[in-house]
Backbone bond lengths (Angstrom), bond angles and torsions (degrees), N, CA, C in turn:
res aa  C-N    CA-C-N  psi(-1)  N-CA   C-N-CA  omega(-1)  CA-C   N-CA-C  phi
1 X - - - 1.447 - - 1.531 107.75 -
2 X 1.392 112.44 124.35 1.761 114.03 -177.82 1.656 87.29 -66.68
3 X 1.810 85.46 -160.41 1.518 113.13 178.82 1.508 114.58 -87.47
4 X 1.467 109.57 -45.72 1.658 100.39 166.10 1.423 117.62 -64.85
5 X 1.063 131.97 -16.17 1.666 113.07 174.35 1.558 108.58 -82.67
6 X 1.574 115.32 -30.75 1.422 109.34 172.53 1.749 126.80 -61.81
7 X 1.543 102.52 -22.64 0.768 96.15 -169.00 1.372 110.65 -103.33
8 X 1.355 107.98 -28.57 1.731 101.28 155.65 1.675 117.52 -53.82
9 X 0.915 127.55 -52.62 1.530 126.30 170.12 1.663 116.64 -45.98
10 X 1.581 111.66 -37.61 1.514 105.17 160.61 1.428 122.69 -75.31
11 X 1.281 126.42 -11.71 1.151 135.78 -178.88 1.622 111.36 -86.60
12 X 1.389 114.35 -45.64 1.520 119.97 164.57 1.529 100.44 -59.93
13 X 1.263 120.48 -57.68 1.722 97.35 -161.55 1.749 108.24 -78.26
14 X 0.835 100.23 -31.41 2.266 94.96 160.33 1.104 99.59 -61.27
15 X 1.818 156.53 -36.24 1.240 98.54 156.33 1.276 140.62 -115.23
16 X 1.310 115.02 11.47 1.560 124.44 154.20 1.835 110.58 -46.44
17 X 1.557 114.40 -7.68 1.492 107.43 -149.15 1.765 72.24 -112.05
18 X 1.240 118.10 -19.25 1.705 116.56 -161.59 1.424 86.38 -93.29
19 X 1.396 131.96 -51.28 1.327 135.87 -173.63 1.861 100.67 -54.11
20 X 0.720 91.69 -83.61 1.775 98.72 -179.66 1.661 106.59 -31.17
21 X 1.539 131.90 -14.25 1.366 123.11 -178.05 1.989 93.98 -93.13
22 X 1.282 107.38 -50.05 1.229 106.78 161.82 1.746 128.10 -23.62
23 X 1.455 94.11 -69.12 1.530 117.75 -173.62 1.939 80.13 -39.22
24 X 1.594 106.33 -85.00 1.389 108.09 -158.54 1.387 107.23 -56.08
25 X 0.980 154.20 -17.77 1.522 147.49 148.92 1.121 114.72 -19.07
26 X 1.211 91.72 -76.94 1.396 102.79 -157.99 1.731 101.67 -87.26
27 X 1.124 142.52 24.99 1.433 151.07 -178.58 1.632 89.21 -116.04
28 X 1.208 127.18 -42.10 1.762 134.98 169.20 1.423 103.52 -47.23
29 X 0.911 102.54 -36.10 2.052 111.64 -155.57 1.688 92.16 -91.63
30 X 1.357 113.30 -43.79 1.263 106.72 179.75 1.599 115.01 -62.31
31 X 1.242 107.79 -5.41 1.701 100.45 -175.93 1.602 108.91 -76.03
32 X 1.253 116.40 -5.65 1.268 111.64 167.19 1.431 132.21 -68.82
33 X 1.395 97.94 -49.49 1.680 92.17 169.09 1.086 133.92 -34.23
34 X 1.648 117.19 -52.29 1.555 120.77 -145.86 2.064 79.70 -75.35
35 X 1.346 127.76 -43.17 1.267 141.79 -172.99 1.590 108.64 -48.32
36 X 1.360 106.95 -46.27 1.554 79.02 -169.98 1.591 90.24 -101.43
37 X 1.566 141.05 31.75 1.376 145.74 124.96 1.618 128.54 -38.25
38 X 1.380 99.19 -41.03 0.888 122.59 169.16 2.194 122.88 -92.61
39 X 1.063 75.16 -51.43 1.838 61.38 164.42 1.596 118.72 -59.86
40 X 1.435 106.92 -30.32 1.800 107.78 -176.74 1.195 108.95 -70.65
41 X 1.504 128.97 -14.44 1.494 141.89 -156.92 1.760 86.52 -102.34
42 X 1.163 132.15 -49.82 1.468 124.91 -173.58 1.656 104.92 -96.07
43 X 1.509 123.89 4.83 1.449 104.34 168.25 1.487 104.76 -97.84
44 X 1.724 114.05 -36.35 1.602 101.78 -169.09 1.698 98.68 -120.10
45 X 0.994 105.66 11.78 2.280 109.36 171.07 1.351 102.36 15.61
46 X 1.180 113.37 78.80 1.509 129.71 157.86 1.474 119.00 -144.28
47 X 1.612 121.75 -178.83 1.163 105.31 -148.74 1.362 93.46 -82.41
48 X 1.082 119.31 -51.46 1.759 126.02 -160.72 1.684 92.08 -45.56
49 X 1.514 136.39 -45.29 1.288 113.98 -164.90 1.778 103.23 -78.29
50 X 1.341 122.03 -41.23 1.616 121.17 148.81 1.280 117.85 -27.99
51 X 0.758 142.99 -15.73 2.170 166.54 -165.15 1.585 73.22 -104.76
52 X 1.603 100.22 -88.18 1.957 85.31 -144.15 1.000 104.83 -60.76
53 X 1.560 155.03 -14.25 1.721 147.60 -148.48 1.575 75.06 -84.35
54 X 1.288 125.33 -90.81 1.070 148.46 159.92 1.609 101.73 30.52
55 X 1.235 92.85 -84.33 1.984 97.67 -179.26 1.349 111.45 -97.26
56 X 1.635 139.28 9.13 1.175 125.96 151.42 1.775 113.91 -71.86
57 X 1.297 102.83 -36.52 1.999 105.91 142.82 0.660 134.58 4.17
58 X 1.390 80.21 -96.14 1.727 107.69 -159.97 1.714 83.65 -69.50
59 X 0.721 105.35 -70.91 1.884 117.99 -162.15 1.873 83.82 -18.16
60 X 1.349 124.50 -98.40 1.161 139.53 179.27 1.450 115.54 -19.27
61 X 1.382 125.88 -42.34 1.678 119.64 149.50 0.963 129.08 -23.04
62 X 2.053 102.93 -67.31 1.381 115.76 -174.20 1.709 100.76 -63.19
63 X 1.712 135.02 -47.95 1.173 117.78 -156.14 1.573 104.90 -61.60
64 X 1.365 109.91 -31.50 1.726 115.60 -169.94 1.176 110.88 -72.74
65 X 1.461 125.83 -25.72 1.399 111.46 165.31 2.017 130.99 -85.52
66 X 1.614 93.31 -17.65 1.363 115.68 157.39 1.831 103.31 -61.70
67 X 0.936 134.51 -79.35 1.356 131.29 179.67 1.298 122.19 -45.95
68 X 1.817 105.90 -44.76 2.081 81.85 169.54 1.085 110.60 -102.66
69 X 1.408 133.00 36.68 1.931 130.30 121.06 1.563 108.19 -48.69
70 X 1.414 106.70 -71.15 1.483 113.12 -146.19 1.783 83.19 -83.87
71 X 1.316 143.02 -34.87 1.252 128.13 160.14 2.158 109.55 -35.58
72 X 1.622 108.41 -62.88 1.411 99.38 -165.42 1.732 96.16 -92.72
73 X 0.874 130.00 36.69 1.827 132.89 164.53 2.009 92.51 -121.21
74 X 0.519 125.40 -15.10 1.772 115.53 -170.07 1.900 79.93 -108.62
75 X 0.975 136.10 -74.05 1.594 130.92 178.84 1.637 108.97 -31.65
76 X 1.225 119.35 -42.75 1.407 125.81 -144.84 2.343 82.33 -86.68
77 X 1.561 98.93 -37.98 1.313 117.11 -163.36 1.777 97.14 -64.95
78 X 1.184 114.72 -60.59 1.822 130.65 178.33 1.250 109.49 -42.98
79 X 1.673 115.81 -55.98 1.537 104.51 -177.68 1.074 102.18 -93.73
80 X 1.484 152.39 23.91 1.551 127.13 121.99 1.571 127.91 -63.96
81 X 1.125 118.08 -31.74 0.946 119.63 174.66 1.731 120.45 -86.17
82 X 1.273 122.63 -42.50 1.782 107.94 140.53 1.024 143.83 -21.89
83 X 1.777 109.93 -50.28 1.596 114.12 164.50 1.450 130.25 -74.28
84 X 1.523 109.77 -13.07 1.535 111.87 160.31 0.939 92.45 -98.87
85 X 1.216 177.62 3.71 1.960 146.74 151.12 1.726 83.06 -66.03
86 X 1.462 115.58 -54.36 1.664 104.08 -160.92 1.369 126.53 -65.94
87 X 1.616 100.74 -29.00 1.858 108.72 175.42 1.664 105.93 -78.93
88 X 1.578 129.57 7.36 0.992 119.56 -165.67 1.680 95.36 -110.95
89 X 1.467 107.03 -5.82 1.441 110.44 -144.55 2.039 91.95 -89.40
């Protein structure tokens, strides 16, 4: 392996490694929703706010299992490409 493929390969996994801080960022930020789902459910306890808890939820399930895919597919992606810059080294 020359120097430009190593260094494109360090350049892909810096930012798969920047992307993946993103991913969890913003999966942090999402913890708000399902929260104030729930505060609307204990300030006005009716059904419609039981409605939104309900699918601010679920919604937040689906993103968390969307994120630790592309969380363990971008991990799974970095240390392949680590071990060829390193087996080349």
């Amino acid at each position: 392996m020359n120097r430009f493929e190593k260094d494109r390969l360090r350049r892909k996994a810096k930012n798969i490694i920047e992307a993946m801080l993103v991913y969890l960022l913003l999966w942090l930020f999402s913890i708000v929703i399902p929260i104030m789902g729930v505060w609307a459910h204990l300030i006005w306890s009716n059904s419609f706010t039981l409605f939104i808890k309900i699918s601010t939820l679920t919604i937040w399930s689906i993103e968390t299992v969307v994120v630790g895919a592309l969380l363990v597919s971008s991990y799974i992606t970095v240390k392949k490409y680590v071990s060829q810059i390193v087996a080349e080294d």
